[in-house]
KOLBA-33008 format. One record per residue (C-alpha): x, y, z; residue in one letter. Coordinates in steps of 0.1 Angstrom, whole numbers, plus 5000, padded with zeros to 4 digits. Layout:
BEGIN
XYZA
...
This chain:
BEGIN
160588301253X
158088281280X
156088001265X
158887811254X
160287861291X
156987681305X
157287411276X
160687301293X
159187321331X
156487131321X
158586831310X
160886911342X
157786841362X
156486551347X
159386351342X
160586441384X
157086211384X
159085921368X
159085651394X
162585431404X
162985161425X
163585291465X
167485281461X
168285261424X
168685601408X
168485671368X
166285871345X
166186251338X
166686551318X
169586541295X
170386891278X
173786791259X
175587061243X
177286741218X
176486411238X
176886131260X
175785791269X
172485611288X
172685291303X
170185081328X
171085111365X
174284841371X
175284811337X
177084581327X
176184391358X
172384261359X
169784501362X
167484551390X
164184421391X
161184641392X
162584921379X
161385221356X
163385481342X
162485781315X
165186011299X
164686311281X
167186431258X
166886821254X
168986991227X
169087361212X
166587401186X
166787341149X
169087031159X
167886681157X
168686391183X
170986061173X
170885761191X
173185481186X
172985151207X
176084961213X
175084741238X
171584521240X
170584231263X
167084201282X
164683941290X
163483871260X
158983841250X
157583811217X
155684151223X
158384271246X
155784261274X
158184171302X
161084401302X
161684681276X
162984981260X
160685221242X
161785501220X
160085841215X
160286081189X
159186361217X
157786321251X
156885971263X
153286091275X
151986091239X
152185741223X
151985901185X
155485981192X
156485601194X
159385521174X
159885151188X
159384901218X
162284681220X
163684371239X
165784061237X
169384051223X
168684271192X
169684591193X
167384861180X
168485071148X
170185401150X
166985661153X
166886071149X
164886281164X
162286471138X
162886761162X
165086851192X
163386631219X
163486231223X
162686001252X
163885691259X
161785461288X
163285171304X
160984871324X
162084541337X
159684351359X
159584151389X
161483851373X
164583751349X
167084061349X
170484021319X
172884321313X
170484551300X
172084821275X
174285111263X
173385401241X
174885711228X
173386011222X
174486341205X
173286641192X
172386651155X
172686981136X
173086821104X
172186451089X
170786211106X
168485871102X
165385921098X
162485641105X
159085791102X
156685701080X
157186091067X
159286351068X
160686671058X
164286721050X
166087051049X
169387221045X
171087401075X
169687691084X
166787671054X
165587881044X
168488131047X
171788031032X
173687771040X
176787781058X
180187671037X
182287391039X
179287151054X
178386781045X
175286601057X
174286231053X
170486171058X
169885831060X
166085701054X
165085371068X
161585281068X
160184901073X
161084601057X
158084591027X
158084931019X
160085140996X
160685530997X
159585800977X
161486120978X
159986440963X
162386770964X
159787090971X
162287360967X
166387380954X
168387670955X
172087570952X
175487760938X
175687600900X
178087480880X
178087220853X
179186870867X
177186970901X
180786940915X
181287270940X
177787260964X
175286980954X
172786700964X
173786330958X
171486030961X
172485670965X
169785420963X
170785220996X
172285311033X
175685401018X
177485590990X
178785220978X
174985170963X
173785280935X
174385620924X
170885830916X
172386120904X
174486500917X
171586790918X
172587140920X
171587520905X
167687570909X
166587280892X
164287030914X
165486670908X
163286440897X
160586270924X
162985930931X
161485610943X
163985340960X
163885030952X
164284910988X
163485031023X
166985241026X
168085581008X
170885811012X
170986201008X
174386371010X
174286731008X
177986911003X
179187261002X
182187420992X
183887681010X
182487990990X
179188110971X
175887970988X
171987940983X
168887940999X
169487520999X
166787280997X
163387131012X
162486801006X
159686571017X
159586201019X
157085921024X
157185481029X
155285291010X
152885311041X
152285691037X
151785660999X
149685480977X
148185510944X
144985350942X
143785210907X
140984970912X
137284980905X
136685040943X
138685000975X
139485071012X
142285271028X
143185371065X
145285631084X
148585431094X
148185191119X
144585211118X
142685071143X
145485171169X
146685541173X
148885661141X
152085871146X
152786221152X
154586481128X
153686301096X
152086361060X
150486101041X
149586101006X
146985870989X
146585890952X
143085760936X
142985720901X
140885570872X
140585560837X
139485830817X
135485910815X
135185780853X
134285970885X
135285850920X
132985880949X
134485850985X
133085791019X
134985831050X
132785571073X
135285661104X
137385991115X
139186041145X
141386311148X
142586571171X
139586821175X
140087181162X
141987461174X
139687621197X
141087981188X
140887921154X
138387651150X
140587551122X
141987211118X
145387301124X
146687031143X
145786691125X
143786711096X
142686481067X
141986691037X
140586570999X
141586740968X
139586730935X
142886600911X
146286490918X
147986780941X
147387030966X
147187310942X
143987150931X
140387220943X
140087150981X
136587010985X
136986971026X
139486931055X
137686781084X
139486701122X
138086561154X
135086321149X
133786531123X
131586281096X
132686461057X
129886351033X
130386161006X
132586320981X
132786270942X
135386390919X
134686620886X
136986410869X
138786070870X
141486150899X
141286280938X
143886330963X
143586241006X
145886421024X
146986351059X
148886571083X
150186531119X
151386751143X
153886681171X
151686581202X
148386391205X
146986121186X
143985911179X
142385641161X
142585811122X
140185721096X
138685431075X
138185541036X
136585361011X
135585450973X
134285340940X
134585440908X
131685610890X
131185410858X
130285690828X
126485580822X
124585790796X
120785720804X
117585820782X
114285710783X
111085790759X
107885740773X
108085320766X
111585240772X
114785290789X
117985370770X
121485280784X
124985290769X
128585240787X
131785360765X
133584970762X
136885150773X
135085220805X
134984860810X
137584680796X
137084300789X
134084270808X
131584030788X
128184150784X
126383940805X
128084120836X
126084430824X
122484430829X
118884580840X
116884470867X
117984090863X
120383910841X
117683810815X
118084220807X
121784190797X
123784430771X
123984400739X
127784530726X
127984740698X
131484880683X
131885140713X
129285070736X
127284850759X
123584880751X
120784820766X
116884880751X
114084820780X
110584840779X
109184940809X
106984620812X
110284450812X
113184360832X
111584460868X
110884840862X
108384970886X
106785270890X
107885490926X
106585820937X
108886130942X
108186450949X
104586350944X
105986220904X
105385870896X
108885770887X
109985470862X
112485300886X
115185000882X
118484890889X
121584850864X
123984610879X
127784590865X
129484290876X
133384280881X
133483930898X
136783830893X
137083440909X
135583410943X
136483740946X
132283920944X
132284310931X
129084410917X
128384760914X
124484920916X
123185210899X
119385360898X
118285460873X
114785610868X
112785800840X
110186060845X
108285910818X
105286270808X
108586470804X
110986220792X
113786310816X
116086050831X
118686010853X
120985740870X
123285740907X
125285520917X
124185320947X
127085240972X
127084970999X
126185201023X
123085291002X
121684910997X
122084881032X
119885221042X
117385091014X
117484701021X
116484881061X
113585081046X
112384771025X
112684571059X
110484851075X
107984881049X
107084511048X
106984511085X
103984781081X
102384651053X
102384341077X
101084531107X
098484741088X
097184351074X
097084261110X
095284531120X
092484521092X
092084141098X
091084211136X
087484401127X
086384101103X
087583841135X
085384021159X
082384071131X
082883681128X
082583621165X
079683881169X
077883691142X
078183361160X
077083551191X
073783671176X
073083361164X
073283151196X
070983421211X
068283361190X
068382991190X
068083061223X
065083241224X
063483011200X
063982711221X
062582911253X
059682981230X
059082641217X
059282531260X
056682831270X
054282651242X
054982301250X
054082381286X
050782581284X
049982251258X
049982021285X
């Protein structure tokens, strides 16, 4: 009680801070037992310039907030940088709870609160003043409209029973190109056949006029749903006896969850290279064909640091999973500025994970990956041997496959790419490592598609005296580290030919230095003789 006590003085304090015009009075703390209405000072007369106001709408917790705009006129800019309205999923101070910045004659949508406190901040500025606006807010114990990028979705009271005789409408509205995926976690309903008593409905638009998805009740999950536009509707009804523990449900935009197929790619935290929201999960799915391995590189994090009491992640975390859930192996969960290394899957699938708390926010993270091409790699004390499944690479020709330079292509058998390579051949050069000379080349396989360049590297090298070899693939990151050593090792060998050409310039000069001195000795000799002749 006592901490939750200071939570509330603390946003008593700073929003007293919120400044107003000397003489117009608005803003403050709202703590609505149902609701009531905000408007800008004057309304419906023109606002005052110069004016900024903050409201914070308080209610119990476990309840949500609703707002519903029924009026909307200001001074309209194409990034709303003149006057404004800005919407906050939680306190205004922390702009990961951004819901929306709005202007003009278009009123914003309906929003709901993820949790029991919203903000709303009104600015107008030193010119241009219209009508300004009129919302209504109430307290939401039950349904709602939801516009995050995530969230979670539960039954009153969850996870103790729920009472009888309720009915909730969640409404899910996410941006215009995405769609919705919904995923139940947990269903404990009263059962009966027809799902006709207490039971989950899904409508695959705003309204129970579009398409029916299906009734859900008993303890069956329904199935994971996908909407086929940026809208879905979840009623959830209960009769007036016999309850259940109810239901949890989780749901992501197109935005926070992608399954990614190709060769190799890039992926960011939402909103990436500006601050991504708060109280969020994000799912993105990697997966290849069979026989492949994916290695990932995170070339960017920033998240919220650690818990200091823990020195956990437990507030905002990115987390990788080797296979398609959380109930696989978790090879890392990293926070802060924290640098993972690169990762690489045992099999052909990995999971990222991204969670968000309620408060503070930062940049995110840049990902990229590649798919690990299945290369078995032998060598004999002569030769390299290469072969690449065909299903691994499917319609590539076999000129895209080849070692050291394209004159070294594959040769395709029924299953496999092929490639035989002398070791005089192709560009193979011999490397030391470990103090072992090393057999060392490069296979290249090419997935150019247009003007569209992908070529993927891989060393390969052969430890010739025990006939042991071995290949890695080399990522962009790579061939730029060993493109920098090869640009530092010429600049020595260039140095070191400077340096030995210096002693042979001054042997050369000391040469031509001797010999002057003589020839100079000789001519004073050849004067002394000439004189004591005459």
């Amino acid at each position: 009680m006592g901490l939750r006590t200071g939570f509330y003085l603390y946003l008593l304090i700073l929003f007293s801070k919120a400044s107003c015009k000397k003489g117009v009075k608005c803003g403050g703390i709202l703590a609505p037992s149902s609701g009531g209405n905000i408007s800008s000072p004057n309304f419906p007369g023109l606002y005052p310039y110069s004016v900024d106001c903050s409201w914070l709408i308080v209610v119990s917790e476990g309840s949500s907030v609703l707002l519903t705009f029924h009026h909307f006129e200001l001074e309209y800019h194409s990034d709303c940088a003149y006057d404004y309205v800005k919407i906050y999923n939680g306190v205004s101070e922390d702009e990961g709870n951004l819901l929306g910045k709005f202007c003009g004659d278009a009123a914003p949508p309906r929003f709901s609160s993820s949790w029991n406190i919203m903000s709303v901040i009104f600015h107008s500025d030193r010119h241009v003043a219209d009508t300004g606006f009129l919302v209504e807010y109430r307290k939401d114990t039950c349904g709602g409209v939801l516009t995050g990028l995530s969230g979670v979705i539960t039954s009153p009271g969850y996870p103790l029973e729920y009472s009888n005789n309720a009915e909730c409408l969640w409404t899910i509205q996410v941006s215009n190109r995405s769609v919705i995926t919904l995923v139940f976690l947990d269903v404990q309903l009263e059962n009966n056949e027809g799902c006709n008593f207490d039971y989950i409905a899904l409508f695959d638009g705003p309204t129970v006029q579009h398409r029916h998805i299906g009734n859900y009740c008993g303890n069956e999950r329904p199935p994971n749903t996908v909407s086929t536009s940026n809208q879905l509707l979840i009623v959830f009804r209960s009769d007036f006896n016999i309850g259940g523990r109810g239901f949890k449900a989780h749901y992501y935009s197109a935005e926070c969850q992608q399954v990614l197929n190709g060769i190799s790619g890039n992926f960011t935290s939402p909103s990436y290279p500006n601050i991504y929201p708060n109280n969020m999960k994000c799912h993105w799915s990697l997966h290849l064909p069979p026989g492949y391995r994916i290695k990932l590189f995170f070339p960017l994090i920033e998240l919220e640091d650690r818990n200091t009491l823990t020195d956990f992640c437990d507030f905002d975390s990115v987390a990788v999973y080797d296979g398609q859930s959380e109930t696989d192996v978790l090879l890392g969960r990293w926070c802060g500025s924290e640098s993972p290394p690169p990762l690489t899957s045992r099999g052909n699938k990995l999971l990222v994970v991204l969670n968000t708390d309620r408060t503070v926010a930062f940049k995110g993270f840049s990902a990229s990956y590649m798919g690990v091409v299945p290369v078995n790699v032998s060598c004999t004390r002569s030769e390299f041997q290469i072969q690449i499944p065909q299903q691994a690479l499917p319609q590539l020709e076999r000129e895209s496959v080849y070692l050291g330079n394209p004159s070294c292509s594959a040769q395709m058998t029924q299953t496999s790419y092929k490639i035989l390579a002398r070791f005089l051949n192709c560009g193979t050069a011999g490397q030391k490592r470990q103090n072992i000379t090393m057999l060392v080349n490069t296979l290249y396989i090419d997935f150019s598609s247009g003007k569209q360049q992908s070529i993927q590297e891989y060393e390969v090298q052969c430890d010739a005296q025990r006939k042991v070899a071995s290949v890695s693939i080399i990522s962009p990151e790579d061939r730029m580290r060993m493109n920098e050593l090869a640009r530092l090792a010429e600049e020595s060998r260039s140095l070191e030919s400077a340096q030995r050409a210096k002693p042979e310039a001054h042997e050369t000069s000391d040469f031509v230095f001797i010999s002057v001195c003589v020839l100079a000795v000789i001519l004073m000799l050849i004067a002394v003789v000439w004189l004591v002749l005459l």
